[in-house]
C-alpha positions as CSV (number, residue, x, y, z in Angstrom):
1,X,48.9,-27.0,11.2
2,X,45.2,-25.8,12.2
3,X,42.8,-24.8,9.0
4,X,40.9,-22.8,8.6
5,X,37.0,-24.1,8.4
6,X,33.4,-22.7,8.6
7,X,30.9,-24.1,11.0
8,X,27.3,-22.6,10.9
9,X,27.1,-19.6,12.9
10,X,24.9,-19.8,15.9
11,X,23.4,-17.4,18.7
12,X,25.7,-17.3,21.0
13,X,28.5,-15.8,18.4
14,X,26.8,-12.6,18.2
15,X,28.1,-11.3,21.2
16,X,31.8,-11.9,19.3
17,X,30.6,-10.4,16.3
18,X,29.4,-7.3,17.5
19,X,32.2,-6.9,19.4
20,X,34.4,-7.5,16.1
21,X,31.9,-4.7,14.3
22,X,32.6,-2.1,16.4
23,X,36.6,-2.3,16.4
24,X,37.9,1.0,15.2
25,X,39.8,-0.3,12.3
26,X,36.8,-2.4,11.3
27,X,33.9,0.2,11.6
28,X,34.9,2.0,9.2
29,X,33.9,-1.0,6.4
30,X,31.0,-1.9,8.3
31,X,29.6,1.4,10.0
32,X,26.1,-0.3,10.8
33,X,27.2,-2.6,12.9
34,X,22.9,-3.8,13.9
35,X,22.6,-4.4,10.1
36,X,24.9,-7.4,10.4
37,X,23.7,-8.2,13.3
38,X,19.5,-7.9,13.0
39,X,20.6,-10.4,9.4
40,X,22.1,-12.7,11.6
41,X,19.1,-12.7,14.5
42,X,16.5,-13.2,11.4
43,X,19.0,-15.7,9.7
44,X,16.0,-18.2,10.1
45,X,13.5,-15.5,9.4
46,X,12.8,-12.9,7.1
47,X,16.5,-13.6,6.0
48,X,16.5,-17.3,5.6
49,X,18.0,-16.6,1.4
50,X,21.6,-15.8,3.9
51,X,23.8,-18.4,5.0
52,X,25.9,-17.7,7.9
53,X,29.1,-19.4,9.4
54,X,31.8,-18.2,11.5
55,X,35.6,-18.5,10.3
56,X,37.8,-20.7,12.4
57,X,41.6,-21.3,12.9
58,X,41.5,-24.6,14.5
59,X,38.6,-23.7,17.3
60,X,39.3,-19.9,17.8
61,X,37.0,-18.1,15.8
62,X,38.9,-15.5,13.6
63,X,35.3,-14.1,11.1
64,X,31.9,-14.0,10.0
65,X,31.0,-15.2,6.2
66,X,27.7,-15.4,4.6
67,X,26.6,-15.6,1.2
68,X,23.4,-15.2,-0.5
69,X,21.1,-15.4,-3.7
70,X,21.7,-12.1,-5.5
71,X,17.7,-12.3,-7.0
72,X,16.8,-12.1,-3.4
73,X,18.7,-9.2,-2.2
74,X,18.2,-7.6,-5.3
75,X,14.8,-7.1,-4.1
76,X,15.6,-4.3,-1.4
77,X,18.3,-3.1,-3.8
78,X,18.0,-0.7,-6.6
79,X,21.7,-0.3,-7.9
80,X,21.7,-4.3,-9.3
81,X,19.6,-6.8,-10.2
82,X,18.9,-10.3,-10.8
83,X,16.5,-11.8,-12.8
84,X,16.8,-15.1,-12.4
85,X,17.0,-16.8,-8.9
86,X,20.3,-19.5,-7.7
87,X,22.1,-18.0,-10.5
88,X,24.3,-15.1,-9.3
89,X,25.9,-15.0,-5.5
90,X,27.5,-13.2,-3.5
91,X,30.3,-14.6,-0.6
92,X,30.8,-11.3,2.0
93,X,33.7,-11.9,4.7
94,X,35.0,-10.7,7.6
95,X,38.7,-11.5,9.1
96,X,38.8,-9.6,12.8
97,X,41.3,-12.0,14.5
């Protein structure tokens, strides 16, 4: 039986994942598709605070995960906040296949 298991994502997935983003039944949860996508490009960048891997079942890949510091993406929200940093996360997920 194949597990399931999280490898870093990489470039070359985002092709997959956009793809994935704009499925009907998907779109709907996620309807700005280059949000996810721009946060993946800068994942070295201006959003190094996210972690990134994709999802998968032996070697298909299946989703997208990514956690984060909530202090830091507190920072461009107003509706929560943190005040303390590496204290509070959040684990966002994606299952398309």
């Amino acid at each position: 039986m194949n597990a399931l298991r999280l490898r870093p994502i990489a470039d070359d997935d985002c092709v997959l994942v956009e793809q994935w983003l704009k499925q009907p039944h998907i779109a709907k949860w996620f309807p700005d598709p280059d949000d996810w996508l721009n946060k993946i490009h800068e994942r070295n960048g201006i959003y190094s605070w996210t972690t990134h891997f994709m999802i998968l079942h032996g070697e298909t890949p299946m989703g997208v995960c990514q956690y984060y510091d909530w202090f830091e993406y507190g920072k461009s929200e107003t509706w929560y906040t943190v005040d303390v940093p590496h204290h509070t996360f959040s684990f966002d997920y994606l299952i398309a296949g």
